[in-house]
Z-matrix of the N, CA and C atoms (Angstrom, degrees):
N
C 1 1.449
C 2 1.520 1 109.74
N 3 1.080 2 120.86 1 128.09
C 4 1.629 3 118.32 2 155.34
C 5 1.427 4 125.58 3 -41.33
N 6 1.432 5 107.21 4 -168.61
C 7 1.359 6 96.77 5 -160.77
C 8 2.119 7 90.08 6 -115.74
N 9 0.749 8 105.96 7 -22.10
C 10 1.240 9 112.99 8 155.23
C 11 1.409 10 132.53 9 -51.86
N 12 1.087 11 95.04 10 -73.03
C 13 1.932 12 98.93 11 156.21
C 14 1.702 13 119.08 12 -59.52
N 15 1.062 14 143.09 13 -36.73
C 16 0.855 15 156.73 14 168.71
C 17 1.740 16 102.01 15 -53.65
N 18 1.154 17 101.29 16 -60.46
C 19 1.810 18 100.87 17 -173.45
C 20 1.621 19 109.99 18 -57.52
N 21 1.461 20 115.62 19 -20.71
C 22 1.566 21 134.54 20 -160.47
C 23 1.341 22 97.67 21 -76.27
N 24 1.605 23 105.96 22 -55.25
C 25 1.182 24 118.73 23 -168.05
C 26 1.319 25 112.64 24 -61.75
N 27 0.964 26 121.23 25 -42.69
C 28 1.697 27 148.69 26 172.81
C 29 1.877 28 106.77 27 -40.20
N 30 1.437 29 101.16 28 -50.51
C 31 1.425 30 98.86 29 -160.56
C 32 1.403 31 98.20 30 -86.59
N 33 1.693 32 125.61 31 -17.82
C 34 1.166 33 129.75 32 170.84
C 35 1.438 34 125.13 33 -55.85
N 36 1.393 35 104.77 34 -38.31
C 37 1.655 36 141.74 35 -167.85
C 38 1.217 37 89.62 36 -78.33
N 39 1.436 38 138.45 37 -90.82
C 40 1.599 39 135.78 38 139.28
C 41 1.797 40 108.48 39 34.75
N 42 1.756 41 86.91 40 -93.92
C 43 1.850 42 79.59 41 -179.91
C 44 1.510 43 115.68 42 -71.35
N 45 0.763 44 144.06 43 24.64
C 46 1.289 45 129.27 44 177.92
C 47 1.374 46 122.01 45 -124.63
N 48 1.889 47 104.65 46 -4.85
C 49 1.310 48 124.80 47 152.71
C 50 1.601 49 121.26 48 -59.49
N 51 1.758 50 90.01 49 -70.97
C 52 1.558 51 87.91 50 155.42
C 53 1.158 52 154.03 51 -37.85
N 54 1.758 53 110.16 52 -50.35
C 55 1.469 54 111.43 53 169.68
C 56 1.563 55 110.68 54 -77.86
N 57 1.230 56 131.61 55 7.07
C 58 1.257 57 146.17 56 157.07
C 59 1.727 58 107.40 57 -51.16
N 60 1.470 59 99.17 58 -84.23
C 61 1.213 60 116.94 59 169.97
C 62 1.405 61 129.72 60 -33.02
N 63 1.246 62 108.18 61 -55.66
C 64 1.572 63 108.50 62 162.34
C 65 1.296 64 135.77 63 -58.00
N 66 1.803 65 109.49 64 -29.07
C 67 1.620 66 104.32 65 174.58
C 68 1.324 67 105.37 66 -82.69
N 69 1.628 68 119.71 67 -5.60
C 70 1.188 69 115.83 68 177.80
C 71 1.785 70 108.61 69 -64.66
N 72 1.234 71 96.12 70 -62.10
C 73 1.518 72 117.42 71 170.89
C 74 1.335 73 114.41 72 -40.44
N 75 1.449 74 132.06 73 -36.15
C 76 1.070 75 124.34 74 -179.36
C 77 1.299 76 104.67 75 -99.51
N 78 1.288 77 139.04 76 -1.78
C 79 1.750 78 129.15 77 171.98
C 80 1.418 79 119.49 78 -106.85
N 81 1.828 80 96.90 79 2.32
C 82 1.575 81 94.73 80 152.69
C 83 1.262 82 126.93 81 -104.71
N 84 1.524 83 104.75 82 -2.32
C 85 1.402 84 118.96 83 145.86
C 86 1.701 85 136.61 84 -25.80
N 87 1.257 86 72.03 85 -56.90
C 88 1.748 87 101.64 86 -166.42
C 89 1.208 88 105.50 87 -106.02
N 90 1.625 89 131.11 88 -16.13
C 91 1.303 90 128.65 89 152.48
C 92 1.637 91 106.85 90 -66.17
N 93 1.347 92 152.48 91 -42.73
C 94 1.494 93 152.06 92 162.53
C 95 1.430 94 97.80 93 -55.91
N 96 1.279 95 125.54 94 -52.63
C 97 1.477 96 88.64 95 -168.34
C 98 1.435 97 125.73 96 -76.55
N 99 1.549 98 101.01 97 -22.44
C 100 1.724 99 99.21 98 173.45
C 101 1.126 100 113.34 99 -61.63
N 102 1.593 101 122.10 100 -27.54
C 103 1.552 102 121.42 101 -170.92
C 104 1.822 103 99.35 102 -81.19
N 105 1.390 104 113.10 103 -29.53
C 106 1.362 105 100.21 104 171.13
C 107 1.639 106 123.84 105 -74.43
N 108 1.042 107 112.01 106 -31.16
C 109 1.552 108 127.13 107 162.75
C 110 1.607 109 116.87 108 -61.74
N 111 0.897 110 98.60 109 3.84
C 112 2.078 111 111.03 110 179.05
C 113 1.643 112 106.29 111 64.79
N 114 1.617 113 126.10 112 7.77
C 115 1.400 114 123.22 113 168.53
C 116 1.539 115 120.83 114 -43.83
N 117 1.348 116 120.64 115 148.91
C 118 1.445 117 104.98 116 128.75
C 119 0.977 118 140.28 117 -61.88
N 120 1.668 119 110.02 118 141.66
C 121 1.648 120 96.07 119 -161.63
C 122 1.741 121 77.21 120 -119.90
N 123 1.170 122 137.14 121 12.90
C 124 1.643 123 112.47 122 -178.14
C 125 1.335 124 107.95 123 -59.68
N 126 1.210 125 147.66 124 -42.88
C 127 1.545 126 132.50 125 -179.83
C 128 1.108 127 127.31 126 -71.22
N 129 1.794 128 114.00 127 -16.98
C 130 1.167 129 132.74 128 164.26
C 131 2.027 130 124.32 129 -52.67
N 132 1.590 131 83.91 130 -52.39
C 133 1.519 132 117.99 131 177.32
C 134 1.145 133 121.05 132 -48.05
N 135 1.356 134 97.55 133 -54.31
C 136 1.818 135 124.14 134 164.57
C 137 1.459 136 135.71 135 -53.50
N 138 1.617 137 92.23 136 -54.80
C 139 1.303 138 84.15 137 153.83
C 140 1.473 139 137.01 138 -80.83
N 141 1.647 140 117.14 139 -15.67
C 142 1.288 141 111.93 140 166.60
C 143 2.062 142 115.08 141 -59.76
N 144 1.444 143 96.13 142 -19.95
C 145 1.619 144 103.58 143 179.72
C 146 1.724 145 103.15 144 -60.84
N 147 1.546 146 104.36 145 -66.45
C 148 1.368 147 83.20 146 -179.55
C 149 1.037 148 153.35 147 -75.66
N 150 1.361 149 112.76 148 -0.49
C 151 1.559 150 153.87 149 164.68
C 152 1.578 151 84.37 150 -59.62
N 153 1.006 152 136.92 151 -81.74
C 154 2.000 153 132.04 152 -179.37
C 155 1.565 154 110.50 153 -47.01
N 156 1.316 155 108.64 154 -38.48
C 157 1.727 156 97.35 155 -166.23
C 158 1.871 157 92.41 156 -75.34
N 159 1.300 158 124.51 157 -47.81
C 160 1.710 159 120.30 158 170.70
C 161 1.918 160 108.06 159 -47.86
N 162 1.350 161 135.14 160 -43.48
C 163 1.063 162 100.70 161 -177.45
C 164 1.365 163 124.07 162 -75.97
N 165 1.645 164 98.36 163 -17.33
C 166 1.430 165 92.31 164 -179.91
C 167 1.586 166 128.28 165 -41.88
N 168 1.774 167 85.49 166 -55.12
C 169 1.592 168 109.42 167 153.50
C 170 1.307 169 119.98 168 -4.48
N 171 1.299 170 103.53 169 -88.86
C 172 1.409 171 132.21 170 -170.42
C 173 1.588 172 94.94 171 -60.25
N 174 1.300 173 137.24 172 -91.13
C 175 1.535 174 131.14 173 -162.09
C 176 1.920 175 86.92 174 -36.49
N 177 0.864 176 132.18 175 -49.95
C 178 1.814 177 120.03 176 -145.41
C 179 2.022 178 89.86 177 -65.76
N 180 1.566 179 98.38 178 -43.04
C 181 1.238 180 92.55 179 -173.98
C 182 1.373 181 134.02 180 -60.98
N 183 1.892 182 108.76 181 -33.96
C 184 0.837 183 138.26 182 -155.06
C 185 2.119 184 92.92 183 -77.14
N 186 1.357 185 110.58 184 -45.08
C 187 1.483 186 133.89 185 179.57
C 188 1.506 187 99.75 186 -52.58
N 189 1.505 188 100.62 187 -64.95
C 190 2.065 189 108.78 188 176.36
C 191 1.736 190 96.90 189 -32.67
N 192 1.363 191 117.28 190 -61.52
C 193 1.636 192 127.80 191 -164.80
C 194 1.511 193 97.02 192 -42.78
N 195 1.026 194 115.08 193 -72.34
C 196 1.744 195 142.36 194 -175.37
C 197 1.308 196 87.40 195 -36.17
N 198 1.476 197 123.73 196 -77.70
C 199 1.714 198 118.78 197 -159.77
C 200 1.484 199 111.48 198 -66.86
N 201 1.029 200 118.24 199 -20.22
C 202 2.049 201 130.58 200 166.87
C 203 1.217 202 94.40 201 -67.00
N 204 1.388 203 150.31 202 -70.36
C 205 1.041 204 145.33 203 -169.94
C 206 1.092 205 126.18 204 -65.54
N 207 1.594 206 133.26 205 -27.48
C 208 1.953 207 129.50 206 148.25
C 209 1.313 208 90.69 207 -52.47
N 210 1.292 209 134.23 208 -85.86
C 211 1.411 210 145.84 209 -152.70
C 212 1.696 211 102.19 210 -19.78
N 213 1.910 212 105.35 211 -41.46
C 214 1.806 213 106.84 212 -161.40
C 215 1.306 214 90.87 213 -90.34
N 216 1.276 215 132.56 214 -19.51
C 217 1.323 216 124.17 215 -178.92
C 218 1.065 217 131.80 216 -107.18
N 219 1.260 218 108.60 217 -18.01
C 220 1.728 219 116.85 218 146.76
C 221 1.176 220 121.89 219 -133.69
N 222 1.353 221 109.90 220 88.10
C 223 1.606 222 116.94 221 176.61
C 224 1.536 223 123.37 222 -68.46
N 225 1.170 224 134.54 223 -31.48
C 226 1.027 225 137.80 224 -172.51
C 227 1.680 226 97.31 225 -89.27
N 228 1.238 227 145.29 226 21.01
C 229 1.541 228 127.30 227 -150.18
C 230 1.770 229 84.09 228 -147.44
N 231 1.613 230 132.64 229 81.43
C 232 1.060 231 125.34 230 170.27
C 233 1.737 232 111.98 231 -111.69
């Protein structure tokens, strides 16, 4: 990939960390209040699980971007 495309990809990777983070933030939201409301929260829980196992995703990917991009800009520097 170029370094152009590469940077694209990057800023894509970028938001999608973030908006990661936030539905995280907001489904433990709503995981406390169901638990304060005396709900079950196991489907709640769950889905906050996979909501974590995807950002992981995303930050690992987002990191791959980052290390592609020294690599194009300093190739000789490992």
């Amino acid at each position: 990939m170029t370094l152009i495309v590469v940077l694209s990809e990057l800023s894509k990777a970028r938001r999608f960390v973030a908006d990661g983070e936030k539905c995280m933030v907001r489904q433990r939201k709503i995981v406390d209040k169901l638990e304060q409301q005396g709900y079950d929260t196991l489907d709640a829980i769950l889905f906050l699980e996979y909501l974590e196992e995807l950002q992981e995703q995303y930050v690992a990917h987002r990191n791959r971007l980052e290390q592609q991009i020294l690599g194009l800009v300093r190739p000789n520097e490992d």
